[in-house]
Phi, psi and omega in degrees: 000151202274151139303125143318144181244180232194105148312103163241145184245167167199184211142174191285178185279142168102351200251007167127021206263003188265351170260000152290330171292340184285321173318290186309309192266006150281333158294310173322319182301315188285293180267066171211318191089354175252172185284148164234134191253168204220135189234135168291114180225097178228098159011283179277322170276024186251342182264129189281130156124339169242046193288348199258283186327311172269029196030074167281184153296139189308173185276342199277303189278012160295321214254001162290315157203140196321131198239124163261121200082010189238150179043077170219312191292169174266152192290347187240016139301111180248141192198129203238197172285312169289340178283353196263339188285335209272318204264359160259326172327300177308291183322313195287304171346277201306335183279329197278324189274313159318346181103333207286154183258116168285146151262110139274109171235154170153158180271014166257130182300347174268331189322306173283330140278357186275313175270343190258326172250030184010081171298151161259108168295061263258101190109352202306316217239016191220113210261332181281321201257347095015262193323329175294315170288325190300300173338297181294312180316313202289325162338295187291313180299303188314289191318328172284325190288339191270319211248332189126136153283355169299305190288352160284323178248035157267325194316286221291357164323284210301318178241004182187076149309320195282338177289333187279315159314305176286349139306097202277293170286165155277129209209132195271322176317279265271311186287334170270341167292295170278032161256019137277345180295298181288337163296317173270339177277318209055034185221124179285162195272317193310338193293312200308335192301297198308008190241110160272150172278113147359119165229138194247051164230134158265148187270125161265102215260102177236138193227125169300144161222123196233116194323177171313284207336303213289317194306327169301319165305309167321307170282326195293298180314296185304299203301333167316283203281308188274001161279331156298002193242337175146009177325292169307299164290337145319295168328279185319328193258354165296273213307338174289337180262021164107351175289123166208116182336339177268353171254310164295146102345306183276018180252345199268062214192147202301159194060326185272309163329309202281280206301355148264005128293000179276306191299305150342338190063029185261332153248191173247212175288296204310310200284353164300307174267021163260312178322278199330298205294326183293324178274317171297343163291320189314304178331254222317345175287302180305316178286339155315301172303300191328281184316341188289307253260358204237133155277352202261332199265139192239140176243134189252144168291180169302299166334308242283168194231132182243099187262294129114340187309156158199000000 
């Protein structure tokens, strides 16, 4: 049986993609005639409390077409890669059994390898074995404040060399998620990985290219207009009920970091949006390289129009 195919567009932040997907999925509409709905995969814009700090989309192009994943979680909601693959996979079913056409756009690369080459995320869908990671994450946190982070990543050396191995930057969530996996499972997460998911759509992959020059500007501009749209006071009214970027998770993300050090008094204004613009280029550097890592994506200008349907 033919498979469905599955548009997802992506790119570095910044580089035009929620009005190329609004552009795509009104072509589609047009020459198909069915609704079409637009799913994110996006890290951050999945979080409620924050439209300005994740460049979410405006309320005008929300209201274009039915949007999944964007503004739905509480700020205290932990949420991953295998869950968005596993809870959009379901989704594209229900829209394809609906009659309906899915669109996926956004920039984060595990988000999109996680639904398209369907990786396994080990608890995703086991709320008692969830609670259980959690319980050990907090554990694994005590263990870093007594013995050091150094001594997490002799564990994970010691017990899932191949995760350790395969880590191209060291990133301290990514070393406590899989010593907990392995501490409650006793199975390092590269093995649970290594059991792929049945994924039963193909995916057609489009990634915007965009000179440096321009994209830099681009992010320069933008980091511009949302500290003028209301960034900082975003922040600020988290940071008045007890929100930090350093407890949360769904807080810890370019701009929201620089700007509760600002509110903190540990930099000033000016040098809080020169960080934002310098560290979101760096980001769009880092999504560049990934998506370069993929043969499946084929790169496009921003303009460019994507019908692809058949």
């Amino acid at each position: 049986m033919k498979k469905h195919k599955v548009i997802v567009i992506t790119g570095p932040t910044a580089s035009g993609k929620t009005s190329l997907a609004l552009q795509t999925a009104q072509n589609i509409k047009d020459k198909t005639g069915k609704i079409v709905e637009i799913i994110s995969a996006d890290s951050r814009q999945v979080y409620k409390h924050i439209p300005i700090t994740t460049a979410q989309p405006a309320r005008e192009e929300l209201s274009r077409f039915r949007h999944h994943f964007v503004n739905t979680l509480e700020l205290e909601e932990e949420f991953n890669a295998g869950e968005f693959g596993a809870q959009a996979r379901i989704l594209i079913d229900k829209l394809f059994d609906e009659g309906k056409i899915p669109l996926v756009v956004g920039g984060s690369g595990l988000y999109v390898n996680s639904l398209v080459y369907g990786f396994f995320e080990i608890g995703s869908d086991d709320k008692q074995l969830a609670e259980k990671f959690k319980i050990m994450r907090d554990e694994i946190y005590k263990l870093k404040e007594e013995k050091g982070f150094p001594f997490l990543l002799d564990e994970l050396k010691k017990y899932d060399p191949v995760t350790f191995a395969r880590m191209k930057e060291v990133k301290e969530r990514r070393v406590i998620r899989a010593l907990e996996v392995f501490y409650v499972t006793g199975i390092p997460i590269s093995r649970h990985q290594s059991h792929k998911i049945d994924v039963n759509f193909d995916a057609e992959m489009y990634c915007i290219q965009i000179e440096r020059s321009e994209l830099y500007e681009r992010i320069n501009k933008r980091t511009d207009f949302m500290l003028n749209s209301g960034m900082i006071e975003e922040i600020k009214s988290l940071k008045d009920l007890g929100y930090n970027y350093k407890t949360h998770n769904s807080l810890n993300t370019v701009g929201a970091r620089e700007i509760f050090d600002f509110l903190d008094g540990l930099i000033t204004k000016e040098r809080m949006t020169e960080l934002i613009k310098q560290n979101t280029r760096r980001f769009a550097k880092r999504q560049l390289t990934w998506f370069r890592r993929d043969e499946n994506i084929k790169w496009i200008e921003k303009d460019s129009e994507i019908f692809g349907m058949h």
